[in-house]
ZALUM-344133 format. One record per residue (C-alpha): chain; residue in one letter; x, y, z. Coordinates in nm, 4 decimals, padded with zeros to 6 digits. Example, Ala and Ser with C-alpha at 12.3 -4.5 7.8 and 13.67 -1.06 7.14 Angstrom:
2
<dogu kette="A" rest="a" X="01.2300" Y="-00.4500" Z="00.7800"/>
<dogu kette="A" rest="s" X="01.3670" Y="-00.1060" Z="00.7140"/>
//
This chain:
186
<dogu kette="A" rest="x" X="00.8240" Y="01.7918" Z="00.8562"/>
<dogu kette="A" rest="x" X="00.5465" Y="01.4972" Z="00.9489"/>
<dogu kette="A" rest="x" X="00.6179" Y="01.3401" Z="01.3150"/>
<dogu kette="A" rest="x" X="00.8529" Y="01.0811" Z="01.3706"/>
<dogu kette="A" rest="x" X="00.7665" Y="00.8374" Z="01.6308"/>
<dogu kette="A" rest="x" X="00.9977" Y="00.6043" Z="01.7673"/>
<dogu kette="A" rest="x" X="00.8842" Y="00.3044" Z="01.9342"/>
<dogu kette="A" rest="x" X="01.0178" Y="-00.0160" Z="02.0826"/>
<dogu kette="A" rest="x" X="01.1042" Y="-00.2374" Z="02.3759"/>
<dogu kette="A" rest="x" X="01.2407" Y="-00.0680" Z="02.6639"/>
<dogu kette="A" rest="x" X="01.5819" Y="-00.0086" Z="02.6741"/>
<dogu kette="A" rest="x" X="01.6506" Y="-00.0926" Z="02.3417"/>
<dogu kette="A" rest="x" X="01.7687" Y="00.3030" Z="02.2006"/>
<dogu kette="A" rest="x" X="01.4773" Y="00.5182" Z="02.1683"/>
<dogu kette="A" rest="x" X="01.5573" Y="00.7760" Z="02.4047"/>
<dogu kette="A" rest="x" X="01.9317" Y="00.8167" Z="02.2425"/>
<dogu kette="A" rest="x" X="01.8199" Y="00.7409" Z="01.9423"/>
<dogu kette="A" rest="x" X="01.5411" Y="00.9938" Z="01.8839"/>
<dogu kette="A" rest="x" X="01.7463" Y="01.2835" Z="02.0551"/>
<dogu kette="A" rest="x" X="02.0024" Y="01.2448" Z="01.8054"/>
<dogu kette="A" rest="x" X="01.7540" Y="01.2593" Z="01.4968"/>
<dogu kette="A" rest="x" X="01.5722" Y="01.5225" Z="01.6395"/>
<dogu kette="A" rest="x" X="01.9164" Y="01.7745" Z="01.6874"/>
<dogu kette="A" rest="x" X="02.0310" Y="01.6115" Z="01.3209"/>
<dogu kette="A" rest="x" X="01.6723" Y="01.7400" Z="01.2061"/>
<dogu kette="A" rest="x" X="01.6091" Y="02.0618" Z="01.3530"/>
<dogu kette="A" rest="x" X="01.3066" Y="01.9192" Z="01.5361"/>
<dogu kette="A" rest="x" X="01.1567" Y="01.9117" Z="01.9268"/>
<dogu kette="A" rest="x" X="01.1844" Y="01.5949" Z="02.1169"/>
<dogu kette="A" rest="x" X="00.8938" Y="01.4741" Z="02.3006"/>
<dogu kette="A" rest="x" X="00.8713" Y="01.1095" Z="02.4824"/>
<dogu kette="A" rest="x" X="00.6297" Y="00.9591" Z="02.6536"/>
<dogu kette="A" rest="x" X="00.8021" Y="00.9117" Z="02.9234"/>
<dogu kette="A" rest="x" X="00.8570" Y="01.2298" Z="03.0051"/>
<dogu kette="A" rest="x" X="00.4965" Y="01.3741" Z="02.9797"/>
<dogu kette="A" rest="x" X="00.4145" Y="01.0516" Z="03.2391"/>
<dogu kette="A" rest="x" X="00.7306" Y="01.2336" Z="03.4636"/>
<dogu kette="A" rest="x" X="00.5195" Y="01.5299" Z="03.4439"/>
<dogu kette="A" rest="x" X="00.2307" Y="01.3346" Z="03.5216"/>
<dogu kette="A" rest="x" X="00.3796" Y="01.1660" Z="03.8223"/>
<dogu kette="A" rest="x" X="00.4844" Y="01.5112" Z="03.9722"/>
<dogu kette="A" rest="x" X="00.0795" Y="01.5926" Z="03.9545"/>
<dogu kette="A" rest="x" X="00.0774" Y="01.3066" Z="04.1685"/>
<dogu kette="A" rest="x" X="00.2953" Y="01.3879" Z="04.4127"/>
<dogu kette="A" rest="x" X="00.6191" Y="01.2110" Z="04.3135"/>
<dogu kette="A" rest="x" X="00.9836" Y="01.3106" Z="04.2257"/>
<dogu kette="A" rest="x" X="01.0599" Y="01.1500" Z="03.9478"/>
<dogu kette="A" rest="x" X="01.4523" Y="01.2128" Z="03.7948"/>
<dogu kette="A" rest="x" X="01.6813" Y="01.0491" Z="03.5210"/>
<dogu kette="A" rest="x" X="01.5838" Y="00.7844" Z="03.2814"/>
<dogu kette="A" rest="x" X="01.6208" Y="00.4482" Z="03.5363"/>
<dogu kette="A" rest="x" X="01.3436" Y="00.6306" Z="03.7446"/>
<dogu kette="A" rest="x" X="01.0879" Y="00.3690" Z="03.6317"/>
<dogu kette="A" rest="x" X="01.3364" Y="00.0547" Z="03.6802"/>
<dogu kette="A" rest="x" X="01.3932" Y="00.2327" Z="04.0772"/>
<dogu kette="A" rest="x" X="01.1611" Y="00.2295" Z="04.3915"/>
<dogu kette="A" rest="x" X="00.9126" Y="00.5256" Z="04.3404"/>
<dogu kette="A" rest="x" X="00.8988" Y="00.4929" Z="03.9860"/>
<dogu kette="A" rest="x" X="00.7806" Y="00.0953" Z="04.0263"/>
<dogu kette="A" rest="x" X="00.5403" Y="00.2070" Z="04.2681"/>
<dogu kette="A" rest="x" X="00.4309" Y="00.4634" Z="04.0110"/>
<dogu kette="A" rest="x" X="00.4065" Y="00.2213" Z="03.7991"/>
<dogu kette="A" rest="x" X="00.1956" Y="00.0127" Z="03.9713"/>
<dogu kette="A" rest="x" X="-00.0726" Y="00.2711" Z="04.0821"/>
<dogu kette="A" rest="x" X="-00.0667" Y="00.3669" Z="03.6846"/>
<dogu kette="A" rest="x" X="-00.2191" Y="00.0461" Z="03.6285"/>
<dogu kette="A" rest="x" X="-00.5132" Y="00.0825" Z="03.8853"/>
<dogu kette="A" rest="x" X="-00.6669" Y="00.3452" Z="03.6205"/>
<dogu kette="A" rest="x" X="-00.5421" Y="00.3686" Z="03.2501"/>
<dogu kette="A" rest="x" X="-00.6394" Y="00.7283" Z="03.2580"/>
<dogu kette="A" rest="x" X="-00.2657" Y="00.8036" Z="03.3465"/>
<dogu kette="A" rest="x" X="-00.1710" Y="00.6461" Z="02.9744"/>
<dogu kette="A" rest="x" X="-00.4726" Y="00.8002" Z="02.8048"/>
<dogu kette="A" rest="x" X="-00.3836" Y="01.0938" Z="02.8757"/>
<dogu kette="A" rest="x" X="-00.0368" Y="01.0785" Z="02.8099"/>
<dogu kette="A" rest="x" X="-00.0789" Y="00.9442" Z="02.4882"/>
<dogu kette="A" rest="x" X="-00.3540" Y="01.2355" Z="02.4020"/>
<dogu kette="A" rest="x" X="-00.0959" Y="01.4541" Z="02.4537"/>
<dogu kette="A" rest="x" X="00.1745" Y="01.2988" Z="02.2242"/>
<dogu kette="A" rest="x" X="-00.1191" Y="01.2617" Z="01.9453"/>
<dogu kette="A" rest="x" X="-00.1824" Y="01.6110" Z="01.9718"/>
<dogu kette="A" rest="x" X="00.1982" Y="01.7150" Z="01.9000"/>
<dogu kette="A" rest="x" X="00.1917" Y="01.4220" Z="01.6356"/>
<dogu kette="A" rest="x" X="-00.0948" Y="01.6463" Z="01.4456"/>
<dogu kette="A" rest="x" X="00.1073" Y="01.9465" Z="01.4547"/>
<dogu kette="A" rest="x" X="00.4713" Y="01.7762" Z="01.3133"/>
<dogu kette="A" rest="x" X="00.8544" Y="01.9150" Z="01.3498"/>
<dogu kette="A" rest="x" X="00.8713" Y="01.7173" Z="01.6661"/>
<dogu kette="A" rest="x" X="01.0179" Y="01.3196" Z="01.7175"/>
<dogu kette="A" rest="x" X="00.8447" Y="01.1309" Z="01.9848"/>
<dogu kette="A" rest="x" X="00.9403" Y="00.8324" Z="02.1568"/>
<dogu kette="A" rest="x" X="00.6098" Y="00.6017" Z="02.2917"/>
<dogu kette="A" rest="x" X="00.5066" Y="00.2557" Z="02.3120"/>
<dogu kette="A" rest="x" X="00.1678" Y="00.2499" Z="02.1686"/>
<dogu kette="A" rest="x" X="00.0875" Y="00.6271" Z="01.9795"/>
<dogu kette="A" rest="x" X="00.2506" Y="00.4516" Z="01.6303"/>
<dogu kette="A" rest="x" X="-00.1072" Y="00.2365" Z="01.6551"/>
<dogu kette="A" rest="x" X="-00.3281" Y="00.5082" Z="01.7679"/>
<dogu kette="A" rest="x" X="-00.2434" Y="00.7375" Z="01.4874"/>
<dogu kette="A" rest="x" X="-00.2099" Y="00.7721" Z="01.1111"/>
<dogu kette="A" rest="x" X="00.0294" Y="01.1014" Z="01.1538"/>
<dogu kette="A" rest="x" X="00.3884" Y="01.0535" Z="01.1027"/>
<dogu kette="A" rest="x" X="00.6465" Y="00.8093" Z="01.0036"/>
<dogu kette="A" rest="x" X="00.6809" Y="00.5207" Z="01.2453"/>
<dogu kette="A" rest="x" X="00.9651" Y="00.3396" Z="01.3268"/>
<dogu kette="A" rest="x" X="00.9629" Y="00.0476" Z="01.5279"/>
<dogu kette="A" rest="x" X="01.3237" Y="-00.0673" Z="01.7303"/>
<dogu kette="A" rest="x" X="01.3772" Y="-00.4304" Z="01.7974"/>
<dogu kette="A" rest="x" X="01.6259" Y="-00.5430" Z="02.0083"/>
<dogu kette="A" rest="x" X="01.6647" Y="-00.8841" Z="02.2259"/>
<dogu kette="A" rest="x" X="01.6566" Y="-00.9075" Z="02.5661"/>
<dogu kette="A" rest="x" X="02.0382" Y="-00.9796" Z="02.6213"/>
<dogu kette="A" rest="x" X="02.1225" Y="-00.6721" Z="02.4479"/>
<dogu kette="A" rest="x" X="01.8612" Y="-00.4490" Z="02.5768"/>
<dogu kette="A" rest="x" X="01.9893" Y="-00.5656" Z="02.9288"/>
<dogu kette="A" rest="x" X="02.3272" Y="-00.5153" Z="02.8410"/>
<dogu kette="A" rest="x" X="02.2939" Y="-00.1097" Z="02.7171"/>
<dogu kette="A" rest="x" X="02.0481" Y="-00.1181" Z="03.0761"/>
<dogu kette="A" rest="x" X="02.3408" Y="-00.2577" Z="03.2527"/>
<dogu kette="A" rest="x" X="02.5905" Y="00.0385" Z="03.1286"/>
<dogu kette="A" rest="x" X="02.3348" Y="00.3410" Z="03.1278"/>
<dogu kette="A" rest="x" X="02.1997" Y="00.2612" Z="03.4896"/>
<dogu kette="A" rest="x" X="02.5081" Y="00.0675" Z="03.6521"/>
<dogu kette="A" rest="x" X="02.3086" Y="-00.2637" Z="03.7472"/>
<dogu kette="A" rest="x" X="02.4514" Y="-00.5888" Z="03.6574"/>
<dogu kette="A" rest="x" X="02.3214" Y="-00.7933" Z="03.3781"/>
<dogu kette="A" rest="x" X="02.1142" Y="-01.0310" Z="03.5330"/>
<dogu kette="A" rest="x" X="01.9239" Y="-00.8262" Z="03.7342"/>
<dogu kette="A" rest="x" X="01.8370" Y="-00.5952" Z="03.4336"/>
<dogu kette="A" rest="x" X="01.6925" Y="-00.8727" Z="03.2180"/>
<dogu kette="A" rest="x" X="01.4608" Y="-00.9501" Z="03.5481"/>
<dogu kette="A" rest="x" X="01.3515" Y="-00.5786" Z="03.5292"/>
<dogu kette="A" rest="x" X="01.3150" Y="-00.5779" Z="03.1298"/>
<dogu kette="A" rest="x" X="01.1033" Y="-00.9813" Z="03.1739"/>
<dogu kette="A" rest="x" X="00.8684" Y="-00.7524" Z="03.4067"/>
<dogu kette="A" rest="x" X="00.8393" Y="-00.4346" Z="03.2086"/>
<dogu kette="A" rest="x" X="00.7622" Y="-00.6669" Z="02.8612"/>
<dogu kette="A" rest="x" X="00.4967" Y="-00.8146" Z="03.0269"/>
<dogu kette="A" rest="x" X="00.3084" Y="-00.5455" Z="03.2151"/>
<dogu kette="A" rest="x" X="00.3447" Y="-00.3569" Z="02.8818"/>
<dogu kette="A" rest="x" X="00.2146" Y="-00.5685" Z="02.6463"/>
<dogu kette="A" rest="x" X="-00.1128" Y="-00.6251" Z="02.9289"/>
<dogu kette="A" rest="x" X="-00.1445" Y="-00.2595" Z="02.9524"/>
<dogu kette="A" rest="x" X="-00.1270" Y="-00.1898" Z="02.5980"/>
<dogu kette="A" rest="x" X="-00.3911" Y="-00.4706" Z="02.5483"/>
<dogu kette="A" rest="x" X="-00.6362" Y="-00.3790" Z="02.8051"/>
<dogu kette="A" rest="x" X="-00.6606" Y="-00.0247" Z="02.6884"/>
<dogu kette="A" rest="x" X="-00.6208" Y="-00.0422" Z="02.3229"/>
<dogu kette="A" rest="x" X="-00.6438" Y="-00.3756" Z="02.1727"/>
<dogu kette="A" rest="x" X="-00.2751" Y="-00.3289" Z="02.0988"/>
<dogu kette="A" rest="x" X="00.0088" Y="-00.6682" Z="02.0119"/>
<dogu kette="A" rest="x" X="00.2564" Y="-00.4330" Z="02.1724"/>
<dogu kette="A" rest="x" X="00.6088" Y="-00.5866" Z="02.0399"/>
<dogu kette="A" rest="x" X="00.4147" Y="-00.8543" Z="01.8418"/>
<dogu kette="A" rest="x" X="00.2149" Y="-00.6546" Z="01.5876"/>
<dogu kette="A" rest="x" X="00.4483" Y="-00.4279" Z="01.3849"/>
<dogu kette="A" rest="x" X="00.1844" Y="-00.3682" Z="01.0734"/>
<dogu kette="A" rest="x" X="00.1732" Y="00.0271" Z="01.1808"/>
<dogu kette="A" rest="x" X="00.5838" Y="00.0903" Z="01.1514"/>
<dogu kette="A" rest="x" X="00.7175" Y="00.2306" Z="00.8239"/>
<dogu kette="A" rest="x" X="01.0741" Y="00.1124" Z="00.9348"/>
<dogu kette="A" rest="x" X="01.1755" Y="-00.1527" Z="01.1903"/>
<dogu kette="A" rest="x" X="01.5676" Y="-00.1379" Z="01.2686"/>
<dogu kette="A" rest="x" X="01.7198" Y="-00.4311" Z="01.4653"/>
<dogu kette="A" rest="x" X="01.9753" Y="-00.2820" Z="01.7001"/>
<dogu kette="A" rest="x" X="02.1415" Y="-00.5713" Z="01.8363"/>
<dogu kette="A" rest="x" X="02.4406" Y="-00.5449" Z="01.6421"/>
<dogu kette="A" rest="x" X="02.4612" Y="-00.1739" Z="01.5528"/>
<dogu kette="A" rest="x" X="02.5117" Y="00.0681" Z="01.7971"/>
<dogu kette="A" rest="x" X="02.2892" Y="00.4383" Z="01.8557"/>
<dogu kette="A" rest="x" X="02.4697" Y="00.6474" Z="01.6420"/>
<dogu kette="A" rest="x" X="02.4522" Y="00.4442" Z="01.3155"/>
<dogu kette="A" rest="x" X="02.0669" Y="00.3369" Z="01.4386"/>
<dogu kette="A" rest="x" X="01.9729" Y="00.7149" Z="01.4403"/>
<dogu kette="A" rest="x" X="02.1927" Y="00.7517" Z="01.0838"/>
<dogu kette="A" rest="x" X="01.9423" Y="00.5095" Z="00.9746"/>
<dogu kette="A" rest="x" X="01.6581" Y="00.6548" Z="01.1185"/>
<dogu kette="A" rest="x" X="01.7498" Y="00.9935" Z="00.9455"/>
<dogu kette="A" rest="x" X="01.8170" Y="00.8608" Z="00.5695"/>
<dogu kette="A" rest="x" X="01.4914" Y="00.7211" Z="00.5792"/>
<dogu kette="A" rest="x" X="01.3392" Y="01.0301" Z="00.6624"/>
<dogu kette="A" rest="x" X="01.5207" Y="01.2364" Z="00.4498"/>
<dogu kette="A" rest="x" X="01.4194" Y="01.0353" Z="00.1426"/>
<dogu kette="A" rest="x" X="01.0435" Y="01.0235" Z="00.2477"/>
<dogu kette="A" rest="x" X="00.9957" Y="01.3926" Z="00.2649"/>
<dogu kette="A" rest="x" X="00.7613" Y="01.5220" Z="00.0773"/>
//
């Protein structure tokens, strides 16, 4: 089976969404976010569950990160390398532009909602989660930019599927996600 990479707006499903095609599939489940975790403990922090980045140490990670984009480059050289080898679903933000293994599928989801499923998986109100998601867009789409050249969120010419998720909820997303996969195989 090629790669699947899942990518998309933070907290708009990929995490959820890619385990659940990945255990439907039979496949490994890398993210990006995890190998920058591992990352991050080379550095000395403790990173732990998935509102780490949105918290204290993992904003201040965040902010070293972009002092040096050696942190993403490397990241994303691993995550290419997996993407080469297949059988595995990986969630990133920019490897769907960096490589021509894999089908790519590209969430899209509004701030409001995004905000809202941030508000439920982390236990912060609303509001203050579409402050956190106006930062994390932006310093994104400027990281993504400086180091690649990339329209993070803008340019979605590299995505084989793009799946709005506003209305429909993880399950059915990753339902989607996996009929389109099944009928591409080769």
């Amino acid at each position: 089976m090629k790669a699947i990479i899942i990518s998309g707006m933070p907290a708009v499903g990929k995490t959820t969404v890619s385990r659940k095609v990945a255990e439907s599939l039979g496949a490994l489940m890398v993210g990006g976010g995890d190998v920058l975790k591992e990352m991050a403990v080379e550095e000395g922090y403790t990173p732990g569950g998935e509102d780490w980045w949105d918290k204290g140490e993992g904003m201040k990670f965040l902010q070293e990160r972009k002092r040096s984009s050696n942190f993403d480059k490397e990241v994303d050289a691993r995550l290419l390398q997996k993407a080469k080898k297949g059988n595995v679903v990986i969630t990133s933000y920019p490897v769907p532009w960096l490589t021509e293994d894999g089908l790519k599928v590209w969430l899209s989801g509004s701030v409001k909602s995004r905000a809202t499923r941030m508000s439920k998986r982390d236990g912060v109100p609303v509001l203050k989660c579409k402050s956190i998601l106006s930062v994390r867009d932006i310093e994104n789409y400027k990281l993504y930019k400086k180091i690649y050249g990339i329209e993070f969120g803008k340019d979605l010419a590299p995505f084989d599927l793009v799946v709005e998720t506003d209305t429909i909820e993880e399950g059915k997303v990753a339902e989607i996600v996996i009929h389109y996969v099944k009928n591409r195989r080769d």
